[in-house]
C-alpha positions as CSV (number, residue, x, y, z in Angstrom):
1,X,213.2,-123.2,-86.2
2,X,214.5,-119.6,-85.1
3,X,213.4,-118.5,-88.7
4,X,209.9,-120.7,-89.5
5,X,209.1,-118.2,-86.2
6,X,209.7,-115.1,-87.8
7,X,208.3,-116.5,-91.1
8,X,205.7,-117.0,-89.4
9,X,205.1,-113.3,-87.9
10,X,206.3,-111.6,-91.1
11,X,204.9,-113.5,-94.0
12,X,201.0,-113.1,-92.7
13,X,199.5,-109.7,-93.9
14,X,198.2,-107.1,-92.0
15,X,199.6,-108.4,-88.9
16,X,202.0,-105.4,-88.2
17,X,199.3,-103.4,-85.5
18,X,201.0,-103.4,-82.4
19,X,197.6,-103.0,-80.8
20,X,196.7,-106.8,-82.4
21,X,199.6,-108.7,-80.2
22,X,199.7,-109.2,-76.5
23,X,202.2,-111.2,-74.7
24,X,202.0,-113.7,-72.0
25,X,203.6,-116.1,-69.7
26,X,204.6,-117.5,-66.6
27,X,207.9,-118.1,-64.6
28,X,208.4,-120.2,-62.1
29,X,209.9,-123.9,-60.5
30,X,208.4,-127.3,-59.9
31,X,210.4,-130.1,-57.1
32,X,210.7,-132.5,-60.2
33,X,210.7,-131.6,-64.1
34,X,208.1,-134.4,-65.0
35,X,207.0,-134.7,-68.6
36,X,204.6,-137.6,-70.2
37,X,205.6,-139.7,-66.6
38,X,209.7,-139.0,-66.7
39,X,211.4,-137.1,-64.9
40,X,214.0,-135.1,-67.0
41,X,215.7,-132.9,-63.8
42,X,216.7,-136.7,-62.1
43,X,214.1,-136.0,-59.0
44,X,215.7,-132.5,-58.5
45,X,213.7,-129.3,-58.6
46,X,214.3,-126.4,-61.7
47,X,213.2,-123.1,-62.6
48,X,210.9,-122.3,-66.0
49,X,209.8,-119.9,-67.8
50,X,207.5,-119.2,-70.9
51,X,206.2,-116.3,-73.2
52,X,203.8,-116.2,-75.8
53,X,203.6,-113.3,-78.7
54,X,200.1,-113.9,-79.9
55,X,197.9,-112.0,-82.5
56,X,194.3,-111.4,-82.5
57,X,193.9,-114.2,-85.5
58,X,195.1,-117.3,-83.1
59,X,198.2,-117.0,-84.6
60,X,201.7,-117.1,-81.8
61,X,205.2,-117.8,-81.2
62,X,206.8,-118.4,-78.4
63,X,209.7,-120.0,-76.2
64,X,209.4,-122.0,-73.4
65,X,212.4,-123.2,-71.3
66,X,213.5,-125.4,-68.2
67,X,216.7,-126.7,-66.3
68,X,217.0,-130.5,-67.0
69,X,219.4,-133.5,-65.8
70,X,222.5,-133.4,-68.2
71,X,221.1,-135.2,-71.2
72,X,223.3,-135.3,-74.8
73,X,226.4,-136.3,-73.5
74,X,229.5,-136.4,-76.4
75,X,232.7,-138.0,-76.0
76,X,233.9,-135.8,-73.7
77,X,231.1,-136.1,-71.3
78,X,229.3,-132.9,-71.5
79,X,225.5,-132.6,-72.3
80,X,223.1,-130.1,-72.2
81,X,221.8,-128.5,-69.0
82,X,218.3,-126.8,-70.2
83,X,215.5,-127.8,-73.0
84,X,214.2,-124.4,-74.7
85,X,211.3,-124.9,-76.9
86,X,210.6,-122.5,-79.2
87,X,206.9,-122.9,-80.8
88,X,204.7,-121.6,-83.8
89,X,200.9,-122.3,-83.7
90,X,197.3,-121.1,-84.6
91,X,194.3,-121.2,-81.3
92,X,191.0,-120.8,-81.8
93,X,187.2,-121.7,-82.3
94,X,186.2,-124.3,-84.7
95,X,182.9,-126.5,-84.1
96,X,182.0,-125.0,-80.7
97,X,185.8,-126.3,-79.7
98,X,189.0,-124.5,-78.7
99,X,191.8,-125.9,-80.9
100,X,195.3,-125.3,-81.1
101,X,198.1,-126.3,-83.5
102,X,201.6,-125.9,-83.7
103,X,204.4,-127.2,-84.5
104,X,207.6,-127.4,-81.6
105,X,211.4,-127.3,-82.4
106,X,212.9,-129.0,-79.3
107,X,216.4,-127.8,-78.8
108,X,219.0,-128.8,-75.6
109,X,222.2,-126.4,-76.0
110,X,225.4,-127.9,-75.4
111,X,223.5,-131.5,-76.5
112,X,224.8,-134.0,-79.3
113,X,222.2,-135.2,-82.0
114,X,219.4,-134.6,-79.5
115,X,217.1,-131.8,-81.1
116,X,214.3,-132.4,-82.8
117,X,210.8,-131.5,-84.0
118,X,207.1,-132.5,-83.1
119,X,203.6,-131.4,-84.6
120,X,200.9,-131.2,-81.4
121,X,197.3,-130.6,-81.8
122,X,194.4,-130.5,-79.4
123,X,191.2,-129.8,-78.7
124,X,189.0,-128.8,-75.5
125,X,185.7,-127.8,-74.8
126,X,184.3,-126.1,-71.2
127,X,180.9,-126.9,-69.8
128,X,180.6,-124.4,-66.7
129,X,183.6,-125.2,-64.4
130,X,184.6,-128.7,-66.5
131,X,186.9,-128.6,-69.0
132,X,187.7,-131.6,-71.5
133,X,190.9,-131.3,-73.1
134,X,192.2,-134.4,-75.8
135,X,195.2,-134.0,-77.7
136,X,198.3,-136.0,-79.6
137,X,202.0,-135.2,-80.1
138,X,204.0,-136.3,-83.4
139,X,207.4,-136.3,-84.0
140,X,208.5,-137.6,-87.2
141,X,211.5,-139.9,-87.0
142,X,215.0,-138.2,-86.6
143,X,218.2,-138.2,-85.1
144,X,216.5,-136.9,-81.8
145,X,213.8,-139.9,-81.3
146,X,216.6,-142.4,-82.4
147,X,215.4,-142.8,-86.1
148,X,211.8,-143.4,-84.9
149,X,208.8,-141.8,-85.0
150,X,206.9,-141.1,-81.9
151,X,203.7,-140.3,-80.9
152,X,201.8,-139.2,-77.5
153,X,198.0,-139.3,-77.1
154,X,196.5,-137.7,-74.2
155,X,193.1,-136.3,-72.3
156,X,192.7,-133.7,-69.3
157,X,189.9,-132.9,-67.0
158,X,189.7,-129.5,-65.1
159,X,187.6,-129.0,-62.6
160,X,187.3,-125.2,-61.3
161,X,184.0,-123.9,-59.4
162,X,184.6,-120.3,-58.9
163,X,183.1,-120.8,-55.3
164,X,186.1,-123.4,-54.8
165,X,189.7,-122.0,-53.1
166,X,190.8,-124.6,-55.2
167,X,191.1,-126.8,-58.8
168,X,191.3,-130.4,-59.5
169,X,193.3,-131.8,-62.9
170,X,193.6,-135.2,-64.0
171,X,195.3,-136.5,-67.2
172,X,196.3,-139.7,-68.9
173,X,198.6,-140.2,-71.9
174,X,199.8,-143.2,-73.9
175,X,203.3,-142.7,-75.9
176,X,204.9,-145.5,-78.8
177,X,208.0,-145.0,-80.8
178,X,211.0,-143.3,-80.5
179,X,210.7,-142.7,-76.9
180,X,208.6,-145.5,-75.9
181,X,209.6,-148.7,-77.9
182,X,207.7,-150.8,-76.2
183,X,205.0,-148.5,-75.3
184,X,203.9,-146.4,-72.1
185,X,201.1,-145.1,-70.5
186,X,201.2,-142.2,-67.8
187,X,198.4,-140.6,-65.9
188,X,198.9,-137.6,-63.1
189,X,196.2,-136.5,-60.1
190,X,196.8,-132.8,-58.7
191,X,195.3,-129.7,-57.0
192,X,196.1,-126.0,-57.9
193,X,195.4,-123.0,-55.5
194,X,195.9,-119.6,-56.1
195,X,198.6,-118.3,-53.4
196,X,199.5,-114.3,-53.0
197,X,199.7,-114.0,-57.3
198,X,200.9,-117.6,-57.8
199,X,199.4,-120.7,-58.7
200,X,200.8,-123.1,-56.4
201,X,199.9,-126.7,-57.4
202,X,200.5,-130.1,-56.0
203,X,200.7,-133.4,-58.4
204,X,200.9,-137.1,-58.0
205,X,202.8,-138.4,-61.1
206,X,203.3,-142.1,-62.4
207,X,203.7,-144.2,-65.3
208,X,204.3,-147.9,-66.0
209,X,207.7,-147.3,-66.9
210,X,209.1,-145.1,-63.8
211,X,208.6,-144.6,-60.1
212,X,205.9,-142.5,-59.5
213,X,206.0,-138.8,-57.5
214,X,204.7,-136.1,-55.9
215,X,205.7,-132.8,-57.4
216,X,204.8,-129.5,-56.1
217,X,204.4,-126.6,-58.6
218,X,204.8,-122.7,-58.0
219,X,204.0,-120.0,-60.9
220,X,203.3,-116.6,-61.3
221,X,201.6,-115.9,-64.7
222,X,201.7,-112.5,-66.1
223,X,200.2,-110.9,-69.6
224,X,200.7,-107.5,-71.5
């Protein structure tokens, strides 16, 4: 995955002008790692952090990491501690919508026959403050979704008045495969509020597979 990025900067001409990248990101923690409806830090709050290299023709790379619940264990016992993400994609305008595609090389150091690779596209459009945002995750079957293939189909609303102190995000997902063999369907509520250069968010989590949660959010985003 490490190389399809720099493929993916070097083999595209004319893309050398420094003055055609920017980079961005954000750092910060949430009380519970909670992806798709699981919790993958056990209920226990972790730090994370992401950046983005992107190019003025929607092209980027990036990495995005987090602290995790020991997942991956091998016959000794130890697993990995931390998932890093490391992602290639295109963002842009097509049809009046903002689409994005990429492709995202999940790895967990210190983790036996646990990486793999998934293919996520999307696709949003913004009418004044309201956002619609649909979307679907593949992952191809491999050793990392237990010989299966899996996929996760998904829709988010933002709602953000700029005479609000405030924003309201709902979403709702459905997974099957690898990681849902019997199927699951997850849905999260939550409020976001700028605070003193952060974003400090609150969310009610749930799915119809694990208890559900209220996670609280706090990120500072920067850009260069």
């Amino acid at each position: 995955m490490k190389r399809l990025l720099a493929l993916a900067v070097l083999a595209m001409p004319g893309l050398a002008q420094a003055q055609d990248w920017s980079v961005s990101g954000r750092v910060g923690g949430v009380s519970d790692y909670r992806d798709r409806g699981y919790t993958l830090s056990d209920g226990r709050p972790v730090l994370q952090g992401e950046a983005t290299l992107s190019h003025t023709s929607g092209l980027y790379v990036g990495v995005w990491g987090s602290g995790i619940a020991e997942y991956g264990a091998d016959a000794d016992g130890e697993g990995a501690s931390s998932e890093v993400t490391l992602y290639a994609g295109w963002a842009g305008a097509v049809a009046g919508l903002d689409v994005d595609l990429g492709v995202w090389g999940n790895v967990y150091p210190g983790g036996t026959d646990v990486d793999y690779v998934e293919f996520p596209v999307q696709a949003g459009r913004s009418f004044g403050p309201l956002t619609l945002t649909a979307g679907a995750v593949w992952a191809p079957a491999q050793t990392g979704t237990w010989d299966e293939a899996n996929t996760w189909v998904w829709g988010r609303v933002d709602y953000e008045p700029e005479s609000w102190p405030i924003g309201l995000h709902a979403a709702l997902g459905h997974e099957d495969g690898g990681f849902a063999p019997d199927g699951k369907t997850d849905w999260r509520l939550g409020v976001s509020a700028p605070l003193a250069g952060f974003t400090l968010a609150l969310d009610w989590v749930d799915s119809d597979t694990e208890d559900s949660a209220a996670v609280v959010s706090l990120f500072r985003d920067f850009a260069f």
